[in-house]
C-alpha positions in Angstrom: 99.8 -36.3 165.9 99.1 -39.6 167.9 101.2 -39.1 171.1 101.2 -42.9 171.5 103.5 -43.8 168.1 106.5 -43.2 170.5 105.9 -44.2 173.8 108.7 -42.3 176.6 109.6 -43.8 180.0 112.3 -42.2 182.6 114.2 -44.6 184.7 116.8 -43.3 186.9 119.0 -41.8 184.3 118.1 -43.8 181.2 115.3 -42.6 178.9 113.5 -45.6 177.4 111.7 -45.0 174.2 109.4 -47.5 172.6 108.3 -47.1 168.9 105.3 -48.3 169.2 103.2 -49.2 166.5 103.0 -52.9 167.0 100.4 -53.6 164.6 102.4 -52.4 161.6 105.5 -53.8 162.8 106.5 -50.2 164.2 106.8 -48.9 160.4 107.9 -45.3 160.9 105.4 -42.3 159.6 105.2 -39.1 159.5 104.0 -38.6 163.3 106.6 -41.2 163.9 109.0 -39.2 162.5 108.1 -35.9 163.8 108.1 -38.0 167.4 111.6 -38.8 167.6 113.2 -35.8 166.4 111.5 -34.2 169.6 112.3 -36.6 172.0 115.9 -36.7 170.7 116.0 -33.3 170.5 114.4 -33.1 174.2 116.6 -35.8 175.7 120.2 -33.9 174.1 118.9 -31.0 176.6 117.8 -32.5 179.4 121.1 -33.5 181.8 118.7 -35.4 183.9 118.9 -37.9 180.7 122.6 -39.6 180.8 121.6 -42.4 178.2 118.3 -43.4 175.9 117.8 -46.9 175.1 115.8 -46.9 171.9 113.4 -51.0 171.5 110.2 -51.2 169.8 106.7 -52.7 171.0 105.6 -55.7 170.0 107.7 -58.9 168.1 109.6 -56.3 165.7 112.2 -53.3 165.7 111.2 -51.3 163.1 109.9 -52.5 159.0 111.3 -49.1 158.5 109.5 -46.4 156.5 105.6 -47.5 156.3 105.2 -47.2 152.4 101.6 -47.2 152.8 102.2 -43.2 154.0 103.4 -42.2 151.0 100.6 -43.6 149.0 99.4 -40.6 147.0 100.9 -37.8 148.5 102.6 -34.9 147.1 104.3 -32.2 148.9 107.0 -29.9 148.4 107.9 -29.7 152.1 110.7 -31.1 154.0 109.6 -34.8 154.8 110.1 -35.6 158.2 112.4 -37.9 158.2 115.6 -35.7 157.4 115.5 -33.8 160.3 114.6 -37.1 162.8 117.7 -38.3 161.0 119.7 -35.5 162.3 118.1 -35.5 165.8 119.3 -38.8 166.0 122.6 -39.1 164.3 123.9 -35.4 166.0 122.5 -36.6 169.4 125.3 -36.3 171.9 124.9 -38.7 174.6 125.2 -42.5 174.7 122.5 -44.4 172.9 121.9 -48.0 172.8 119.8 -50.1 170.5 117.7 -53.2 171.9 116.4 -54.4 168.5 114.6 -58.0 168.3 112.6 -59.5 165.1 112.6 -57.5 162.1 114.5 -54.2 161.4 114.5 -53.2 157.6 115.5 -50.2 155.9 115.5 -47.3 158.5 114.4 -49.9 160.9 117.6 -51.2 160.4 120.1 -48.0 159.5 119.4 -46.3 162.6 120.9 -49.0 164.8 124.0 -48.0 163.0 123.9 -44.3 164.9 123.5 -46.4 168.4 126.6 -46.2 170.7 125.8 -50.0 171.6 123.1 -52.6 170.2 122.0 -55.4 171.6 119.9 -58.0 169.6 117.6 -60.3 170.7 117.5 -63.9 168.9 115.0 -63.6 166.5 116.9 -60.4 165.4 116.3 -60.3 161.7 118.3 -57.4 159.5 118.0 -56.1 155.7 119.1 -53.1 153.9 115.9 -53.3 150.7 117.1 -50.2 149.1 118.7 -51.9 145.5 115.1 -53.8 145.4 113.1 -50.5 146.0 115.3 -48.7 143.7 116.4 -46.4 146.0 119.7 -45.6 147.8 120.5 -46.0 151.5 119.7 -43.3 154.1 120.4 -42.1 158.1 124.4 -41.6 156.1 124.7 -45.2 156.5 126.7 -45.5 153.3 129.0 -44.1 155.2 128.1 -45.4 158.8 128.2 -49.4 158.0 131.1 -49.9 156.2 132.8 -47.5 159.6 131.4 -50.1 161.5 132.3 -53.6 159.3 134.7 -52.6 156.1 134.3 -51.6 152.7 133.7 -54.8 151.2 131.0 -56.5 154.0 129.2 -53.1 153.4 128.7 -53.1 149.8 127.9 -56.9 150.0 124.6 -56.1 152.4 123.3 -53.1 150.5 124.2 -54.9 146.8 122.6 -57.9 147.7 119.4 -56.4 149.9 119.9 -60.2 151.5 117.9 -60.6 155.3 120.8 -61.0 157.8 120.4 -63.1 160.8 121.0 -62.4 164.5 124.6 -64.3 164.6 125.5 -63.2 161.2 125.2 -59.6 162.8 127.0 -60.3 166.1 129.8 -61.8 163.5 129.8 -59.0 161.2 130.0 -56.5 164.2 126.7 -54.8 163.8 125.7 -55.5 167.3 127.5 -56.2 170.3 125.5 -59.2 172.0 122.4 -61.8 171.4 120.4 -62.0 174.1 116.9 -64.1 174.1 114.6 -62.1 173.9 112.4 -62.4 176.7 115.7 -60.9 178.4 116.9 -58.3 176.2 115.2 -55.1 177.3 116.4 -56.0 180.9 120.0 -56.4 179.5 119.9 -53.6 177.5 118.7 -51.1 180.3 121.0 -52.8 183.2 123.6 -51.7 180.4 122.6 -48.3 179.5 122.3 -48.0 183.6 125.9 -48.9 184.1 126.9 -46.1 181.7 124.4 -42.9 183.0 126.0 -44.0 186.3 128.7 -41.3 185.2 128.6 -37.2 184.9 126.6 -36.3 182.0 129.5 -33.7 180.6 131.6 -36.5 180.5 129.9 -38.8 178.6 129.5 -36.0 176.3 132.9 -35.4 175.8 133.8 -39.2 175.6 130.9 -39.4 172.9 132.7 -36.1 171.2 135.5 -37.6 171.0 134.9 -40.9 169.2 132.9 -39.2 166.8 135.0 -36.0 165.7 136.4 -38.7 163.3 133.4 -39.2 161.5 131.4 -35.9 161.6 132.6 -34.8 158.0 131.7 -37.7 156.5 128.9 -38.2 158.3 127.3 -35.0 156.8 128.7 -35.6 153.3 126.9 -39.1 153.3 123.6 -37.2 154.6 124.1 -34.9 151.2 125.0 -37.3 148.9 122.2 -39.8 150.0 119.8 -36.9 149.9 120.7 -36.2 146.1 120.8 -39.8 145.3 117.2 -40.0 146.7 115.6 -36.7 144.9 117.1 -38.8 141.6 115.6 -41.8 142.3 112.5 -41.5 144.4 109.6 -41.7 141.7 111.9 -43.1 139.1 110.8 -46.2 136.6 112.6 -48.5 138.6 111.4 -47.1 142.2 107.6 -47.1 140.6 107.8 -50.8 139.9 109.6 -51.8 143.1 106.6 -50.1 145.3 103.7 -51.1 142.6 105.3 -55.2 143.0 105.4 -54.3 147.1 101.2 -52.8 147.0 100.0 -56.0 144.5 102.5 -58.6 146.7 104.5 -60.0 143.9 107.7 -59.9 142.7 108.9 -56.6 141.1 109.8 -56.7 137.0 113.4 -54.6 136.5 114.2 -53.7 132.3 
């Protein structure tokens, strides 16, 4: 595994991890993967770790899961990403997002697990999973339309349309644009201002606005799972990836 995919920085009381695969936008592989569930896991049971800002390197978030790993593989094994999905979404202390340029699919649906998220200008947003034929993952069939309503949920993940940086701020997906030039700053002086305070009680703060959403955060986890296994490798999942590998348009029956 490259130890570098995920880069890991302590500052005071704030962990600051990077995804950090620049070149690829930070598209999220299996060493990816496999690299957050650990440090989530790691930072969960570490109390010197209050908060973890979560940014990526380079002029992107995340493009999400890097296609381009699942080129001609076949494995029965657990892939990766459920349980880096867990790490993140059952992680018990604050977390805030500092997300700039593109974030697409997971890239995207992770910020919805972050306590706070803070977008710089060229923030860029889309849910692709009706183009790829798929359904939506991280339980954010259940976490977005928490966040923004029924209706404004089923319109992003219907329409798979790119969502800009005030669009979010109005649609309540992040709390604040920043430029980006000043965003990580912002987003740490933040995260700073909250690991300021005991560790057990940001735990039981954190507790306690969730406890409403833990059942249906798990339900959303299995129903997304089975709505995956069904479509992954399907007709219409085969044509969306073979249209994204030849760079044209995709041709639905």
């Amino acid at each position: 595994m490259n130890d570098n995919v995920l880069l890991q920085e302590q500052l005071g009381r704030v962990r600051l991890l990077t995804l950090n695969r620049p070149a690829k936008k930070n598209a999220i592989n299996d060493p990816l993967w496999i690299a957050l569930r650990e440090a989530f896991q790691a930072a969960a049971q570490d109390d010197s770790v209050a908060c973890v800002v979560l940014t990526g390197a380079g002029d992107s978030f995340s493009a999400g899961v890097d296609l381009a790993s699942f080129a001609g593989t076949e494995s029965d094994a657990p892939h990766p990403f459920e349980s880096a999905a867990r790490a993140v979404a059952d992680f018990d202390k604050p977390l805030v997002a500092a997300a700039r340029g593109a974030a697409i699919g997971g890239g995207a649906t992770v910020l919805f697990h972050a306590d706070m998220v803070y977008a710089g200008e060229t923030f860029r947003m889309r849910l692709p999973f009706a183009a790829l034929g798929l359904v939506p993952e991280w339980a954010s069939s259940y976490m977005l339309q928490a966040n923004i309503g029924a209706q404004r949920a089923a319109e992003l993940f219907y329409t798979a349309e790119w969502i800009d940086a005030p669009r979010a701020l109005e649609l309540g997906i992040v709390a604040q644009v920043i430029p980006d030039e000043q965003l990580l700053a912002h987003a740490l002086q933040r995260a700073a201002a909250v690991a300021q305070w005991p560790v057990s009680a940001l735990r039981e703060i954190k507790s306690c606005l969730r406890m409403h959403h833990t059942a249906a955060i798990d339900a959303a986890f299995v129903a997304e799972q089975a709505g995956m296994a069904r479509q992954a490798g399907s007709p219409d999942n085969l044509e969306a990836l073979t249209a994204f590998f030849e760079k044209r348009a995709p041709r639905f029956d």
